[in-house]
C-alpha positions in Angstrom: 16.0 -30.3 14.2 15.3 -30.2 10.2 17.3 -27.4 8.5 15.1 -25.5 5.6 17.4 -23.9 3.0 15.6 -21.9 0.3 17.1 -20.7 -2.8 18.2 -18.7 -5.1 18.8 -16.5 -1.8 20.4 -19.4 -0.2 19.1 -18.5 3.3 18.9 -21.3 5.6 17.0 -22.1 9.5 16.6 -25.1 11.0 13.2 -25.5 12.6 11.1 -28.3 14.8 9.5 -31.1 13.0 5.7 -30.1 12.1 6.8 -26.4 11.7 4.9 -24.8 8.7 7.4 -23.8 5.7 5.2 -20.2 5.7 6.7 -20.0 9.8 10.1 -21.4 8.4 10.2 -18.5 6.0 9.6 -16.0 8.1 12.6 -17.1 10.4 14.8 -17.1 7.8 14.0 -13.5 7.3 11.9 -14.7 3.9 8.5 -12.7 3.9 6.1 -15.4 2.0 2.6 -13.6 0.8 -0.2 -15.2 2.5 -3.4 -12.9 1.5 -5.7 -15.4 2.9 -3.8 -15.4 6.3 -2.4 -18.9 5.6 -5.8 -20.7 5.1 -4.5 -22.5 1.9 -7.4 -20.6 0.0 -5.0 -17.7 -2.3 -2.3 -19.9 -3.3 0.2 -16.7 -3.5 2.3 -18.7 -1.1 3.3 -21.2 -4.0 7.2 -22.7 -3.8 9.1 -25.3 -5.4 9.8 -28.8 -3.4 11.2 -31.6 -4.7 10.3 -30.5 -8.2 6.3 -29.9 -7.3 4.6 -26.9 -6.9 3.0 -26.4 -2.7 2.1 -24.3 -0.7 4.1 -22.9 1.4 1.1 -22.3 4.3 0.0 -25.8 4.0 3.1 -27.6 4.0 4.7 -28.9 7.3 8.4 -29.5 7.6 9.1 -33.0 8.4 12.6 -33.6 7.3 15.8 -31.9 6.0 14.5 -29.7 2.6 15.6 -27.6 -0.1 13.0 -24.6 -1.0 12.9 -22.9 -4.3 11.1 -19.4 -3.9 10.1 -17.9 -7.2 12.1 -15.1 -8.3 10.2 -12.1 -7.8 11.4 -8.6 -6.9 9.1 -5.8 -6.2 8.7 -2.4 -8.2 7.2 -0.7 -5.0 6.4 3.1 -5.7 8.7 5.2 -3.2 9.4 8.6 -4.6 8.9 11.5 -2.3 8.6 13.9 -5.2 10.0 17.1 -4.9 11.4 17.5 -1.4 11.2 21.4 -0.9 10.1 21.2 2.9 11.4 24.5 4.7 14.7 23.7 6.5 14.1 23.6 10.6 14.2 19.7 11.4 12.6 19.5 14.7 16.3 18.1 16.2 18.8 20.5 15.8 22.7 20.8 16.0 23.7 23.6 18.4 27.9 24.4 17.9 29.8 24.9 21.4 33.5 25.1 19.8 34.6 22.2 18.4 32.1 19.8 19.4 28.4 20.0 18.3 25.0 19.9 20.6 22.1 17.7 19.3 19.2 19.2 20.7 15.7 18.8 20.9 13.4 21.8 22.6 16.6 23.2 24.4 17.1 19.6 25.8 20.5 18.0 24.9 20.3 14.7 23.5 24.2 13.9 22.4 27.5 15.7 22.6 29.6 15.4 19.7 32.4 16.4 17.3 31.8 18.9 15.3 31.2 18.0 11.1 29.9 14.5 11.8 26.8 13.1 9.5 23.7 14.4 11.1 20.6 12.7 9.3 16.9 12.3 9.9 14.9 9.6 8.3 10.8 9.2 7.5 9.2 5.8 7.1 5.7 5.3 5.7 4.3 1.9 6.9 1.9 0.6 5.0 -0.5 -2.6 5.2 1.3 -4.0 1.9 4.9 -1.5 1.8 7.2 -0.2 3.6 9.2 3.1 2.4 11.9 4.8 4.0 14.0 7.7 3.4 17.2 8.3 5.0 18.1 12.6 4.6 21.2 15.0 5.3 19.6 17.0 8.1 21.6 20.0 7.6 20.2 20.3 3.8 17.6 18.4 3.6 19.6 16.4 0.9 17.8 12.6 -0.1 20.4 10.4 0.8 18.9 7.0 0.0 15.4 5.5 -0.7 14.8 1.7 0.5 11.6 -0.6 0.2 10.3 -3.8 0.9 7.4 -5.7 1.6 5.9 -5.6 5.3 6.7 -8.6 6.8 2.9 -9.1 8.0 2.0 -9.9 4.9 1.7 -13.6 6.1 -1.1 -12.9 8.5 -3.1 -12.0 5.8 -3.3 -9.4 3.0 -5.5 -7.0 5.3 -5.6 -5.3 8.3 -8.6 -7.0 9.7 -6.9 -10.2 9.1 -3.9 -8.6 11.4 -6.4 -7.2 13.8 -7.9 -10.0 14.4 -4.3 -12.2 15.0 -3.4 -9.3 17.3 -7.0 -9.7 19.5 -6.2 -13.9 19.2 -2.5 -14.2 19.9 -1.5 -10.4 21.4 0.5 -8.0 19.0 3.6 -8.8 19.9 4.5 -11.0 16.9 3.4 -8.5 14.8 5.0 -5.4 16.1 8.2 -7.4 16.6 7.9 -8.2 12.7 7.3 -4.7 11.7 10.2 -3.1 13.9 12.6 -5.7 12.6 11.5 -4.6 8.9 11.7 -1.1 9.8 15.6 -2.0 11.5 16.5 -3.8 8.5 15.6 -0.8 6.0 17.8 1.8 8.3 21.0 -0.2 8.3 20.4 -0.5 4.4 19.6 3.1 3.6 22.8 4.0 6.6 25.0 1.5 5.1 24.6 2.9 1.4 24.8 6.3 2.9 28.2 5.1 4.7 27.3 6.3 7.7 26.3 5.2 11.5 23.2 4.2 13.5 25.6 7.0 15.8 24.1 9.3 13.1 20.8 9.3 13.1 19.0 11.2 15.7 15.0 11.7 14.4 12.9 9.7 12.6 9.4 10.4 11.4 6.7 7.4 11.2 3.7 7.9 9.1 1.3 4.4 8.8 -2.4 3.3 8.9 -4.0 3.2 12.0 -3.4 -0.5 12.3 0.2 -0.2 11.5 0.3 3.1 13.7 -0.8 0.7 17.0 1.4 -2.3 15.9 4.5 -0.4 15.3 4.1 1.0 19.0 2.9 -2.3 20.1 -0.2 -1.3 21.0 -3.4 -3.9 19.9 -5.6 -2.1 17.7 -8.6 -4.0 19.1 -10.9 -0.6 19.0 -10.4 -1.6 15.0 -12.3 -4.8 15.5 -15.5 -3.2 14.9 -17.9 -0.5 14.9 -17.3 2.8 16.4 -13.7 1.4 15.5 -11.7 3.9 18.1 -8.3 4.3 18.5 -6.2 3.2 21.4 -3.6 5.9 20.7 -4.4 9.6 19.2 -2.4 12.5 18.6 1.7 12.9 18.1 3.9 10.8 19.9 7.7 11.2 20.2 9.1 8.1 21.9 13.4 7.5 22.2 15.0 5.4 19.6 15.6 3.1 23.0 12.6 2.5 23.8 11.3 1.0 20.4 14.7 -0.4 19.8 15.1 0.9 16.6 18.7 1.0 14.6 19.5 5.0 15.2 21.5 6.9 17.9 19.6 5.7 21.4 18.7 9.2 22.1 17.3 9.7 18.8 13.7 10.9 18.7 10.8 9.0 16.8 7.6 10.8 15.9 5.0 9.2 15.7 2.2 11.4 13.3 -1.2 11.2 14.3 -3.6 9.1 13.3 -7.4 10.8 12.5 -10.3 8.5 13.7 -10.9 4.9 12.8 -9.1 3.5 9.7 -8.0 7.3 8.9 -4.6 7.0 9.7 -1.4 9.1 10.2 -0.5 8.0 6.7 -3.8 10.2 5.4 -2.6 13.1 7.7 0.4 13.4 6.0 -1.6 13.1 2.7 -3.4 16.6 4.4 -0.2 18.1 5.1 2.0 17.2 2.0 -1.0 18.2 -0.3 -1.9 21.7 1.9 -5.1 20.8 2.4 -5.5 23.2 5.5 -4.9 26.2 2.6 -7.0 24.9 -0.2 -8.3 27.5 -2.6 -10.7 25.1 -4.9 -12.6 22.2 -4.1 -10.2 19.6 -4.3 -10.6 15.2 -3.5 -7.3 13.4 -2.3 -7.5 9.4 -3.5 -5.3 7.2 -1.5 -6.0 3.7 -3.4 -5.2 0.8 -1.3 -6.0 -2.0 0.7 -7.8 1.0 2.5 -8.8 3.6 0.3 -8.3 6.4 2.2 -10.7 9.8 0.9 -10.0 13.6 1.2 -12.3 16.1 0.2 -12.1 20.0 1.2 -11.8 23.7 0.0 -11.8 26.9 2.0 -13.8 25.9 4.2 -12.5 22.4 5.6 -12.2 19.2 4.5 -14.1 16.0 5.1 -12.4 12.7 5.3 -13.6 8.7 5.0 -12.2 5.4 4.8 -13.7 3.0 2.2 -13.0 -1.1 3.1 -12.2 -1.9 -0.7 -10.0 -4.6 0.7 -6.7 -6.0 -1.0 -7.8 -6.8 -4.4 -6.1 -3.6 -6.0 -2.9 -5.0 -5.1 -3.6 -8.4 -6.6 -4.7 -10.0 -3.6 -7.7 -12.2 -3.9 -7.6 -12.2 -7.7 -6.6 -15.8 -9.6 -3.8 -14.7 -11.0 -3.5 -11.3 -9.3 -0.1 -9.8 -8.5 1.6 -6.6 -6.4 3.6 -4.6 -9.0 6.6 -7.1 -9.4 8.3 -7.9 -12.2 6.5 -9.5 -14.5 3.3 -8.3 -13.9 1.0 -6.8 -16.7 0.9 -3.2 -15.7 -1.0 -1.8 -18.5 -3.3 -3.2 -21.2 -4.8 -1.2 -24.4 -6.2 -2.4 -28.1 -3.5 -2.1 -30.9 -4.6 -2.2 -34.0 -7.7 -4.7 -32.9 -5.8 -7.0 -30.4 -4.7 -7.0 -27.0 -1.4 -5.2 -25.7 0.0 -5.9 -22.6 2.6 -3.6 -20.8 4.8 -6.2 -18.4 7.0 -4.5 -15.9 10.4 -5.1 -16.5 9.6 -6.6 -19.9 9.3 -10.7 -20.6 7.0 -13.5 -19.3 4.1 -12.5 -17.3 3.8 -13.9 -14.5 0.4 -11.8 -13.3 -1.6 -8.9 -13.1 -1.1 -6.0 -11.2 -3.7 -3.2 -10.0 -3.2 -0.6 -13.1 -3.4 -3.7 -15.4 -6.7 -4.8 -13.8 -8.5 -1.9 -13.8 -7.4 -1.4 -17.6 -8.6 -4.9 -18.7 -12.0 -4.0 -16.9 -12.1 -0.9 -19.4 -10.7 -3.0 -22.5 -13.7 -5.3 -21.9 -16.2 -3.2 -21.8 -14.9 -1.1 -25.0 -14.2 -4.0 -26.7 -18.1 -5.3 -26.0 -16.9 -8.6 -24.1 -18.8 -7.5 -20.7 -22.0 -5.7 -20.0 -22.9 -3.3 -17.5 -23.2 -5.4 -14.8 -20.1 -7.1 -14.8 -20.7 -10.2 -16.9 -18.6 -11.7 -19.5 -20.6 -12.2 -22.4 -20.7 -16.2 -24.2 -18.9 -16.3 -27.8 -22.6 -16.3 -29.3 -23.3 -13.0 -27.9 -20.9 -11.1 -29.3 -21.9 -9.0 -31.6 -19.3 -7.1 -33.6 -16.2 -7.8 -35.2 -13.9 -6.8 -32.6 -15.6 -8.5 -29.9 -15.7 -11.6 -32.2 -11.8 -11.6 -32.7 -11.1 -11.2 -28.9 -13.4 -13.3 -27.9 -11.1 -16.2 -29.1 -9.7 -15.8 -25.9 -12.7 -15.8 -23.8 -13.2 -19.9 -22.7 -14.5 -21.9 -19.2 -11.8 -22.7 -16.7 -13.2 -25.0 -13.9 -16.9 -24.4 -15.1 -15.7 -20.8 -14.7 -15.4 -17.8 -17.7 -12.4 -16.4 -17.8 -10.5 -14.0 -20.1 -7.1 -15.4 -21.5 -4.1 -12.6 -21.6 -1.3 -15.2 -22.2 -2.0 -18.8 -22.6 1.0 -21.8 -22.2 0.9 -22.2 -26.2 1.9 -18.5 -26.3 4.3 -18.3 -23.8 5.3 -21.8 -21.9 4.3 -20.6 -18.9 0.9 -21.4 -17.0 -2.2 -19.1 -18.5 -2.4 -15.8 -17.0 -6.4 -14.5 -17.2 -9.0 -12.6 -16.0 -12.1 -15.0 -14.6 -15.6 -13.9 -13.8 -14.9 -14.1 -9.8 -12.1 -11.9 -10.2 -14.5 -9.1 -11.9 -16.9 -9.8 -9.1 -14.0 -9.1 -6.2 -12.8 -6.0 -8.5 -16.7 -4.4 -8.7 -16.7 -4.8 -4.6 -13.6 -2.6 -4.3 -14.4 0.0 -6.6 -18.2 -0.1 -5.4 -16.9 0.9 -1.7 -14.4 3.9 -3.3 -17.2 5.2 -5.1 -19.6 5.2 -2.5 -16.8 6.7 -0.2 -16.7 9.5 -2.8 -20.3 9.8 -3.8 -21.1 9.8 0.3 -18.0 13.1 0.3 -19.7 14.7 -2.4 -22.9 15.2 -0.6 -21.6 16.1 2.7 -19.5 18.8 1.5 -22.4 20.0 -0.9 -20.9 19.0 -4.5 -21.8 17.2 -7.9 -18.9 15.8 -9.2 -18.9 18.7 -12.2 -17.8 21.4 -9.0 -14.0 19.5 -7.8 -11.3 21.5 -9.3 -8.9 18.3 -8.9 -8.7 15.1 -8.0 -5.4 13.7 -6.8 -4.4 10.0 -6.6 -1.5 9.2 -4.3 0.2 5.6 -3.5 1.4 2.9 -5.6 -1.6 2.3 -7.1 -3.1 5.5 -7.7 -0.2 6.8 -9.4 0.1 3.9 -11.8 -3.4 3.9 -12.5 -4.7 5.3 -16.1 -7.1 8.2 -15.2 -9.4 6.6 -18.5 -9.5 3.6 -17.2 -10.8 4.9 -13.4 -13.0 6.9 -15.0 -13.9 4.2 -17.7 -15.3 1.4 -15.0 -17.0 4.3 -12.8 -14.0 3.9 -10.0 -13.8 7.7 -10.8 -16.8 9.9 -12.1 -16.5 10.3 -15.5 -16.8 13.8 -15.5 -13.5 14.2 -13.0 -11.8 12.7 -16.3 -9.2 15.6 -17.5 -9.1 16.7 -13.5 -6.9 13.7 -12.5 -3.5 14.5 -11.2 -1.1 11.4 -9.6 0.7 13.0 -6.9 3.2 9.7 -6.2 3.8 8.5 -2.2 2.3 11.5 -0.7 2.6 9.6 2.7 6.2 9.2 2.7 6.4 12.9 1.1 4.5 14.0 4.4 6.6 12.3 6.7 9.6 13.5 4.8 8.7 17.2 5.5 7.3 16.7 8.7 10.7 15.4 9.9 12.5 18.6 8.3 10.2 21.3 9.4 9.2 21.5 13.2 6.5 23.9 11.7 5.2 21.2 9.7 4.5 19.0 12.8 2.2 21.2 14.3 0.7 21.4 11.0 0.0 17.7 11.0 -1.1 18.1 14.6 -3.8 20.6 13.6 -4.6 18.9 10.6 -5.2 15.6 12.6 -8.1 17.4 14.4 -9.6 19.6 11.9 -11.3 18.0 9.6 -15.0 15.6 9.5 -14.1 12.4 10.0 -17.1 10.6 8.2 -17.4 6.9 9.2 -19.1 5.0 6.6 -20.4 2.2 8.1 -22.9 4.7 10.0 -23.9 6.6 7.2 -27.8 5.5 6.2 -27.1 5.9 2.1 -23.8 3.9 2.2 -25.5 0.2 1.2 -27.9 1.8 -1.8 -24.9 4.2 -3.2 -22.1 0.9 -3.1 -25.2 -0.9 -5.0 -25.5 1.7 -7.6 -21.8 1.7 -8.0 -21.7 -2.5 -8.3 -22.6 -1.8 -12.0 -20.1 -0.3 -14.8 -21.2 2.6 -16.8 -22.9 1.9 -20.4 -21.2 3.6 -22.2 -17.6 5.7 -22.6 
């Protein structure tokens, strides 16, 4: 058989003759991104072979071949924040003499000698990430933080794309994928800890409702379509065994609840890392990502909605959209007349991230190179000095506008830009957030003026520029000095729910008590997402 080797990681499989270099990859442990579920339609797949540029989904291996993957390390979001969960981890050590009892609800999982590393763990699964703590679970100490991309990213940049594999081909594939990715992250976490898979007896699981199913192998085919139920509700505490994951066998694995359709455990630990069964003031939770999941309660209760807005605020579907690697343009603002561009980790660009996107969209329309409805204006319609000197770097692409960042002249590097289809893929996304919050607002009885806060959890959220939300109508413009980034609330759940056998009630209770409101059923949700196509007028 024909052995792939790809560099610079110089990992190597040898594969039949025909086998796609996406499949190849993926053996070799090499998660290629494949947004468009390896339909040859994204081009995110690109690699180097024998000096040309293919893709890696279209590409068949037919011989022996070297394969240069570009050099691209994620900056994925992972911090917990503050980690002052109360101290009563769910399992416990029990001291008989010199040996210690690890016990979960009086039932003795391991006997042991005494002063050996007893830890606890909390992963948060998401369609794009996954995050996973490792902790001391006699102090609740943070013992190591460890990310990577999920592994099912080459089914497609969705979870309908995975759904729909998972209803063609079974979920096997997929859950073996995700545990694998999951295994990997706790020997890394254990092995900078210097401890032992003998050591780690609980481990907390928070993940969208597709990711919930998968990870247990479950196929989430109630996801497929409307009333999209759920195979598997509630909290679930498997054996470390049975899901043949890296920790002691008799470990325990919670499993948080998901809440109804594509509000998933990851949203309930949102609700229980954020309080929201003790609000005070009316208060709106933002998670922004490929599903953007919505929170909206106060004294009274809380309310809770999926919106679809689909992968494009992680970069997927957008020319030269990006996740937040290095390279990417993270942030963009007017200096002094021209464009500045904030690229992680400094140097070439080699993209556009979600927080740089939604601030071109902002720069544009302040800068008078796109109306209100999303359309970039031709060089003779600019109309003021400003917009005349940017608009040098407005030109057609393909028959296409686009808006040039950095051009090959400037950098020697291909052009990195904004085009008119990528503002039309960004409006969609942000149209079906905003109706998801408009559609909140009136079944909990608000105007916008009433929320006391607005939080924004996840990668995205807490990168994003409040302005900028606020600025393309992502946001109501009147939440503007009420936004608050709250960082990985999911994986900050998780974290205390693991800790704190209180908190896992909690979660239970909060996993049942609020409105779930689906969308798709309510009668305003087309006319609000086509009022919120459209950007605002003015600042």
């Amino acid at each position: 058989m024909p052995q792939v080797r790809f560099l610079p990681m110089e990992a190597s499989v040898q594969v039949p003759q025909g086998t796609r270099l996406t499949e190849a990859a993926r053996l070799a442990g090499i998660g290629l991104s494949a947004p468009c579920g390896g339909r040859g339609s994204c081009g995110k797949c690109r690699v180097e072979l024998d000096g040309r540029s293919v893709l890696a989904c279209q590409t068949l291996v037919t011989r022996d071949m070297a394969v240069r993957v570009p050099e691209q390390a994620l900056q994925i979001l992972s911090d917990p924040g503050s980690l002052d969960a109360h101290l009563s981890p769910p399992v416990s050590l029990r001291r008989e003499g010199d040996q210690e009892a690890v016990v979960r609800n009086g039932q003795v999982l391991a006997l042991r000698r005494a002063g050996l590393p007893f830890l606890a763990a909390a992963a948060d699964l998401g369609t794009t990430t996954l995050v996973l703590y490792l902790l001391d679970a006699r102090t609740g100490a943070l013992l190591s933080t460890k990310s990577a991309p999920n592994p099912q990213r080459s089914f497609g940049a969705d979870v309908i794309s995975r759904v729909d594999y998972a209803l063609r081909c079974g979920p096997e594939r997929l859950t073996a994928l995700l545990r694998e990715a999951v295994n990997q992250l706790l020997r890394e976490a254990l092995a900078e800890a210097g401890a032992r898979e003998e050591d780690l007896f609980s481990l907390s699981i928070a993940g969208n409702s597709c990711m919930h199913h998968l990870f247990l192998g479950v196929c989430p085919e109630g996801l497929a379509a409307a009333p999209y139920a759920l195979s598997v509700t509630g909290l679930l505490e498997e054996s470390a065994a049975s899901l043949s994951l890296a920790m002691h066998p008799q470990g325990r694995v919670f499993l948080l609840p998901c809440i109804a359709g594509f509000v998933g455990a990851d949203t309930a630990a949102l609700l229980l890392r954020t309080d929201f069964d003790r609000l005070e003031s009316p208060t709106l939770a933002v998670d922004v990502g490929t599903n953007g999941e919505l929170a909206l309660g106060d004294s009274s209760g809380f309310t809770v909605c999926s919106a679809a807005a689909g992968p494009a605020f992680e970069g997927a579907g957008i020319a030269c959209g990006v996740p937040a690697l290095t390279g990417a343009v993270a942030h963009a603002s007017l200096r002094g007349g021209e464009l500045s561009l904030q690229v992680l980790g400094g140097g070439t660009p080699c993209g556009i991230c979600g927080s740089g996107l939604m601030d071109l969209l902002a720069l544009l329309l302040d800068a008078g190179l796109m109306d209100a409805t999303g359309r970039l204006l031709a060089p003779e319609e600019l109309t003021t000095p400003l917009a005349r000197r940017l608009g040098r770097r407005l030109t057609m692409l393909r028959g296409e506008p686009i808006f040039v960042l950095f051009s090959e002249a400037e950098t020697g590097c291909e052009a990195v830009y904004l085009s008119q289809g990528d503002i039309r893929t960004l409006q969609l996304a942000k149209a079906a957030l905003r109706a998801g919050i408009e559609l909140l607002l009136a079944d909990r009885g608000y105007v916008a003026e009433e929320l006391s806060y607005v939080l924004l959890a996840g990668a995205f959220g807490s990168a994003l520029d409040p302005r900028s939300a606020c600025r393309i109508g992502l946001l109501p413009p009147a939440l503007a000095g009420r936004i608050r980034p709250i960082g990985n609330a999911a994986g900050a759940g998780a974290v205390q729910s693991i800790l704190d056998q209180d908190a896992l009630a909690r979660i239970q209770n909060l996993a049942g008590a609020g409105r779930y409101l689906e969308l798709a059923d309510a009668p305003e949700f087309q006319s609000r997402f086509f009022s919120a196509m459209d950007f605002p007028a003015d600042a």
